[in-house]
C-alpha positions in Angstrom: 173.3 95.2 145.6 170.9 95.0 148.7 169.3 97.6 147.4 168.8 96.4 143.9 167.9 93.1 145.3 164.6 94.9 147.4 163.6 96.7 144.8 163.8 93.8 142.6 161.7 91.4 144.9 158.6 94.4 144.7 158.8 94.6 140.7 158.3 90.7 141.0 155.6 91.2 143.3 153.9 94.1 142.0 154.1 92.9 138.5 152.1 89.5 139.5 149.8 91.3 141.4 148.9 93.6 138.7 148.5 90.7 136.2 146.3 88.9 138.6 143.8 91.8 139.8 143.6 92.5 135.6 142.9 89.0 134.5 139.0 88.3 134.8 139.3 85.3 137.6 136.4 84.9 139.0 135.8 85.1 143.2 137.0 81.5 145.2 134.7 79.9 147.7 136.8 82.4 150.7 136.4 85.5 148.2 132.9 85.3 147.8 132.0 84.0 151.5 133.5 87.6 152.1 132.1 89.1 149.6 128.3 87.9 150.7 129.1 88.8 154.5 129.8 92.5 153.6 127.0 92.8 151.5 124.7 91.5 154.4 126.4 93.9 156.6 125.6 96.8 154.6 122.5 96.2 153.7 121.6 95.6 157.4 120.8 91.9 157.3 122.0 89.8 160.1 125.6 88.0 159.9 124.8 84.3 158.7 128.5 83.5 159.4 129.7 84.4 162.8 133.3 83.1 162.1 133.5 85.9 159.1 135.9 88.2 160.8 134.5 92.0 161.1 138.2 92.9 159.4 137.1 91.1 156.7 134.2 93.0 156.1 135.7 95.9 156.2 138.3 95.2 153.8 135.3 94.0 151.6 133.0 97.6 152.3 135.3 99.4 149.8 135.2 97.1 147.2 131.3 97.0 147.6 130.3 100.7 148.1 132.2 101.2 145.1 130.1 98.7 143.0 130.8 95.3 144.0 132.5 94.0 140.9 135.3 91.5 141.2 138.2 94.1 140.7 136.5 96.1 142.6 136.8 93.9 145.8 140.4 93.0 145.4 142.1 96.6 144.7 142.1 97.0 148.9 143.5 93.4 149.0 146.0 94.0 146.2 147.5 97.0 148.6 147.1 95.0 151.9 149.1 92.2 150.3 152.1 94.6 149.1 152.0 95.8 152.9 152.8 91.9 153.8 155.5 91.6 151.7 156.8 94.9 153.1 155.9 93.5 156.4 158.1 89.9 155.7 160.7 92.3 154.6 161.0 94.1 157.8 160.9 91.5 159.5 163.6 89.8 157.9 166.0 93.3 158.0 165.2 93.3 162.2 166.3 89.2 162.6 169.0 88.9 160.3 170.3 92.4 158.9 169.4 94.1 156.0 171.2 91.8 153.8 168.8 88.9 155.1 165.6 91.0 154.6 166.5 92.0 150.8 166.8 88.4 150.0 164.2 87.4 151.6 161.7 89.5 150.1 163.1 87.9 146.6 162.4 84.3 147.8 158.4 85.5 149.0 158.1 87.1 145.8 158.9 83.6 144.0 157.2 81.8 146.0 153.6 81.4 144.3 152.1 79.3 146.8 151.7 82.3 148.7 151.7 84.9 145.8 148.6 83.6 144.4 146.8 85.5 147.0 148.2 89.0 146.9 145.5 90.4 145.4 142.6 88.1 146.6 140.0 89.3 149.2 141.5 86.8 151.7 142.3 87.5 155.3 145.8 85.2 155.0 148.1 87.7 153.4 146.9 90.9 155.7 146.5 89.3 159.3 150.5 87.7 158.5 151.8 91.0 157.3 150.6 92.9 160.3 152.1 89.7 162.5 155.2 90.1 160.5 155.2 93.9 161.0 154.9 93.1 165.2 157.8 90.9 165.3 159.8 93.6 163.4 158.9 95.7 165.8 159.2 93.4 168.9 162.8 92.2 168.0 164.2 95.3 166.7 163.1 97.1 170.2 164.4 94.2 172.2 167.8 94.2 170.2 168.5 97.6 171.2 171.4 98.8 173.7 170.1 99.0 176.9 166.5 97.6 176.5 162.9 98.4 174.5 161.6 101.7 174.3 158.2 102.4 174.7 158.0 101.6 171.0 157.8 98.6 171.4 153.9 99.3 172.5 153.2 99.3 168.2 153.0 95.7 168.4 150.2 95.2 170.3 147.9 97.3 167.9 149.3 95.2 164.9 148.6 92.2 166.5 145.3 93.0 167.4 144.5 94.5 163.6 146.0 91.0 162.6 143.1 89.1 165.5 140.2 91.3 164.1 141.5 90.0 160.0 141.2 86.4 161.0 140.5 84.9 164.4 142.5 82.3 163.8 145.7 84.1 164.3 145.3 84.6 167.9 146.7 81.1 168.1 150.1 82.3 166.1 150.0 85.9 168.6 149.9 83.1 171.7 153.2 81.8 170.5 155.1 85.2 169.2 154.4 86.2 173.2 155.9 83.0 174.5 158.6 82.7 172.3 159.4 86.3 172.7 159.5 86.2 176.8 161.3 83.2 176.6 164.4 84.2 173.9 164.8 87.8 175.6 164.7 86.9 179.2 163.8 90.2 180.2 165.2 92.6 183.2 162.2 94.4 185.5 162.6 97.7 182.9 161.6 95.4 180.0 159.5 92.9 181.8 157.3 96.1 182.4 157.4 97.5 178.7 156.5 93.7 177.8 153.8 93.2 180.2 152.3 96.7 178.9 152.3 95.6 174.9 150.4 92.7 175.9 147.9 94.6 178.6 147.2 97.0 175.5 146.5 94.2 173.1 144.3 93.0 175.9 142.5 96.1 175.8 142.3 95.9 172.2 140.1 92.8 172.1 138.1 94.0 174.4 135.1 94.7 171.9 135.8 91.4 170.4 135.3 89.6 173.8 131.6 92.0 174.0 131.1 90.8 170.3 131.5 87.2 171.5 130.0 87.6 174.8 126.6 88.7 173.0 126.5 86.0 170.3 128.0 83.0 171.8 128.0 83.5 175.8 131.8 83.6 176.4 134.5 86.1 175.8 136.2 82.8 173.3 133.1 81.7 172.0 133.8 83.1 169.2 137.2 81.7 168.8 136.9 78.6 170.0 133.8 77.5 167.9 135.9 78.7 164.5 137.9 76.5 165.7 135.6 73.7 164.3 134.7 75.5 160.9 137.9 74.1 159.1 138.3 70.2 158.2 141.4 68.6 159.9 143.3 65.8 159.1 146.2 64.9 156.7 148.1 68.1 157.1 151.0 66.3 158.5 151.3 63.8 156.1 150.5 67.0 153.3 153.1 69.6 154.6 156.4 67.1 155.2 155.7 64.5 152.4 155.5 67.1 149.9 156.7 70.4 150.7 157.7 71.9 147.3 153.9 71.0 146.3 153.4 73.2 149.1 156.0 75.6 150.1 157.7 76.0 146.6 161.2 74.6 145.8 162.9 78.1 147.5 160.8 77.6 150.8 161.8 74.4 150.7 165.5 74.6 150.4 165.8 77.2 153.1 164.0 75.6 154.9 166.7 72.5 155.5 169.3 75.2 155.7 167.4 76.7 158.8 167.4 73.1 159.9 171.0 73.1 159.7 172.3 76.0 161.3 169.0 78.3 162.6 170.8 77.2 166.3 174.1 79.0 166.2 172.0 82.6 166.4 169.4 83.3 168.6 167.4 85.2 166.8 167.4 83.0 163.8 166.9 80.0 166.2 163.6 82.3 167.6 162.4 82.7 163.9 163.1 78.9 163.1 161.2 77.7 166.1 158.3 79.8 166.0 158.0 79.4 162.4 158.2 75.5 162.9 156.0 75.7 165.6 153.4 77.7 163.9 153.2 74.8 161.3 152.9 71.9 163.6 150.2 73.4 165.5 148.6 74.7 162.8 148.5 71.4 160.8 147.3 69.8 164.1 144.0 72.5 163.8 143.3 72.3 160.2 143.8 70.8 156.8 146.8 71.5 154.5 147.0 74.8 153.0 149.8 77.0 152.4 148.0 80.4 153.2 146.8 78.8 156.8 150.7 79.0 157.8 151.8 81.9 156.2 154.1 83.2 159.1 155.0 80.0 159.7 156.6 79.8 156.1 157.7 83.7 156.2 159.6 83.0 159.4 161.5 79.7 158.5 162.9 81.3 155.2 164.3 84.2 157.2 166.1 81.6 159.1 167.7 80.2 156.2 168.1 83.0 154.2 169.8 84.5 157.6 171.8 81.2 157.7 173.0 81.7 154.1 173.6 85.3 154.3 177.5 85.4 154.6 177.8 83.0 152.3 175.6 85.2 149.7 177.7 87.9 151.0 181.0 86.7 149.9 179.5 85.6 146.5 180.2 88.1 143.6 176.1 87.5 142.4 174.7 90.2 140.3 171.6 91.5 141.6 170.1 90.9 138.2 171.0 87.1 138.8 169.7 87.3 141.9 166.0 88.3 141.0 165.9 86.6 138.0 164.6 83.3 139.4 161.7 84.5 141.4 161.1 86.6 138.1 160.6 83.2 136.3 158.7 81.2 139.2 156.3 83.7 139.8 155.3 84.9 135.9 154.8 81.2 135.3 152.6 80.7 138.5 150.7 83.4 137.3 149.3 82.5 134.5 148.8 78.5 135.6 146.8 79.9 139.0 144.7 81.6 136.8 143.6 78.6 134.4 143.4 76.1 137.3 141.1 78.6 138.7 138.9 78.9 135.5 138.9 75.6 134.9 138.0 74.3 138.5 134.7 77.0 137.8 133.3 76.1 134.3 130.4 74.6 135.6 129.5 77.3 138.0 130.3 80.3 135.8 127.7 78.1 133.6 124.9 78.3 135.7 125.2 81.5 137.6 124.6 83.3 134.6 121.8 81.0 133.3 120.2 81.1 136.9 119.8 84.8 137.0 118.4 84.7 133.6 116.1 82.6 134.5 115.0 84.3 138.2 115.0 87.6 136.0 115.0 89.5 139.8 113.0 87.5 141.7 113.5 86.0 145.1 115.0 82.7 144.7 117.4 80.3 146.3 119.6 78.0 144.9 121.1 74.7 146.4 124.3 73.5 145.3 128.1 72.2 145.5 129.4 75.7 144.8 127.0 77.3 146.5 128.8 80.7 147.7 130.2 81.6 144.4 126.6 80.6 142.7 124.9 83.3 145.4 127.1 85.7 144.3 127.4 85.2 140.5 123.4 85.1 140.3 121.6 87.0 143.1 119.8 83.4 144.3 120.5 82.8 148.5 122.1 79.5 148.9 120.1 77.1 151.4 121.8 73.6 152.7 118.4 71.7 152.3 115.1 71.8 150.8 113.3 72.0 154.3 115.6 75.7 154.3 113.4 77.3 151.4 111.1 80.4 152.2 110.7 81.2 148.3 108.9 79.2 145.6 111.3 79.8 143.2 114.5 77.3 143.9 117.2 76.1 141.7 118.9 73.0 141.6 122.8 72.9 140.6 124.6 69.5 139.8 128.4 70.0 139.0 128.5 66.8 137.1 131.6 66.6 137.2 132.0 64.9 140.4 132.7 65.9 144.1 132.6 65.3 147.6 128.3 66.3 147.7 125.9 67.1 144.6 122.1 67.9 145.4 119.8 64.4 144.6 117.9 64.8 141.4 114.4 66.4 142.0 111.7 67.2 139.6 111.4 70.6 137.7 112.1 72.1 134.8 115.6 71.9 133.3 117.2 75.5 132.2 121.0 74.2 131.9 122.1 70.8 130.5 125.6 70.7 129.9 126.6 66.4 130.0 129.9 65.8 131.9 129.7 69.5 133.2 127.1 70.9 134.9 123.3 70.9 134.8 120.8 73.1 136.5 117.0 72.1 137.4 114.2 75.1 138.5 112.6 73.1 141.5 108.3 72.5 140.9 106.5 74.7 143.6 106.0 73.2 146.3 
């Protein structure tokens, strides 16, 4: 049944993904901030972002070389994300038996929150599954008979990997070292194979630290101003006062099982805490997001599912039964990411076109709400201000619609006027 129950959990998940990288969505706000970056890379402009991750960009070069269409970009991600959930899965097998790990990779593959970016040129999905993949390594090795081998040395390049993805996860790598020295307690022989992983991943930032040294004037600069780039606040309130909205109703469940009984194994208890851990903190750093504590999530439902596991063992459940859910969760989720997606762009998949039409190659800039996706769509450079222009040829994009910031009206000629939708104004010369 185990074995029905895995390969079950990546039909789900390679299903979904394949639905999603087919279906024409266009690129998110993260997606095409990635998407810009690499292009600047490679046609040897200078970085605008310095918090875009050089991972990123090279998950993006592909996608790019080979065109630069949408599915284009997101076949590389598509792959990266079935190496998370292999990732989670092995993870899951090395904390709680393989038992644990097969059931756990049905509950990930249900769980749309974090499905929705399988195959999405995001930095989540890949920087957790190489995390994921570390722990596996680091508990499996620390679990064996007589102490870690020298094995246990493949976790420092996964965690760097994971670092160079998204610098934000050197904040979850801090807490898998703690929590690991702390649950294992480790004699001089391990002490020194531990001390080693994390020398190595020292060594492995080490052209990070040059990077950051260069452009910021500290080793952290780089790091520690990201650290502002996000909006905080409300994540609290967000993650514990509504976490099916958030984690899905199989995250959630597990996730007061852990609760319950994480404590009477240590290894569950050292998934539990980090994983709890890993959401606190992270909700303290930013806003609420599901992808932002991915690990967190992953780690919390091995700890129930482990919890659970010889309860699910004595149960006579077909592995068809036990599939079928995520089945349902995730094909639904599917097909209503896509349409919120759509729908959340009508105004900007309006104007892109209409904007490039218009510019008909020519330098031009635009200025508006959606300003990423609108630079990528139509060729026009987003500027923040009108004191920002260096061409005469700037476009003006209201998503009437409402949100937090719209550019003022300003005179010019009007090429789109779409009432209670979006309208777009070709700035006079200055």
């Amino acid at each position: 049944m185990t074995r029905a129950v895995v390969l079950g959990a990546f039909a789900v998940w390679i299903t979904c993904a394949a639905i999603r990288w087919c279906t024409p969505t266009p690129l998110a706000h993260d997606e095409a901030h990635y998407a810009l970056a690499t292009k600047d890379f490679l046609d040897g402009r200078p970085a605008r972002w310095f918090y875009v991750s050089t991972g990123m960009v090279a998950v993006g070069a592909p996608g790019m070389l080979a065109g630069g269409s949408d599915r284009g970009l997101r076949v590389l991600p598509l792959l990266l994300g079935l190496g998370f959930l292999a990732a989670a899965w092995r993870a899951g097998c090395a904390i709680g038996g393989r038992e644990t790990g097969a059931w756990k990779a049905a509950v990930i593959a249900g769980t749309g929150q974090l499905a929705q970016f399988q195959a999405s040129l995001m930095n989540d999905l890949p920087s957790a599954g190489c995390m994921l993949a570390a722990i596996a390594v680091l508990v499996h090795e620390l679990r064996r008979e007589g102490g870690p081998s020298w094995r246990i040395l493949w976790a420092a390049p996964l965690c760097a990997v994971a670092m160079y993805l998204r610098y934000a996860s050197c904040v979850v790598i801090a807490m898998i070292a703690v929590a690991t020295f702390v649950i294992r307690r480790p004699d001089a022989r391990s002490a020194r194979r531990m001390l080693a992983t994390v020398a190595l991943f020292g060594l492995l930032m080490v052209p990070h630290a040059v990077q950051a040294l260069s452009s910021t004037g500290s080793p952290f600069g780089i790091v520690l101003d990201s650290a502002d780039v996000p909006p905080r606040g409300g994540a609290y309130a967000a993650y514990f006062g509504h976490p099916i909205e958030f984690f899905g109703v199989l995250a959630t469940l597990l996730a007061f099982v852990a609760l319950a009984g994480a404590w009477r194994d240590r290894w569950r208890l050292y998934a539990f805490a980090l994983g709890l851990a890993d959401v606190l903190v992270l909700a303290h750093l930013s806003t609420a997001h599901t992808r932002y504590v991915t690990i967190g999530v992953v780690l919390i439902v091995i700890a129930g599912v482990a919890t659970l596991r010889d309860l699910i063992a004595r149960a006579p459940i077909p592995a068809a039964v036990a599939v079928a859910i995520p089945w349902v969760i995730a094909l639904v989720h599917v097909g209503h990411h896509g349409d919120l997606r759509v729908a959340g762009m009508q105004g900007t998949l309006i104007a892109a076109p209409a904007i490039a039409a218009d510019a008909h190659g020519r330098p031009c800039e635009v200025l508006a709400r959606h300003a990423l996706q609108i630079e990528w769509y139509s060729g026009c450079r987003q500027i923040e201000t009108l004191g920002d222009r260096k061409t005469s040829l700037v476009y003006a994009v209201r998503d009437t619609t409402g949100g937090p910031w719209q550019p003022a009206e300003l005179p010019g000629t009007r090429i789109v006027d779409r009432p209670g939708l979006v309208d777009v104004t070709r700035l006079a010369a200055p």
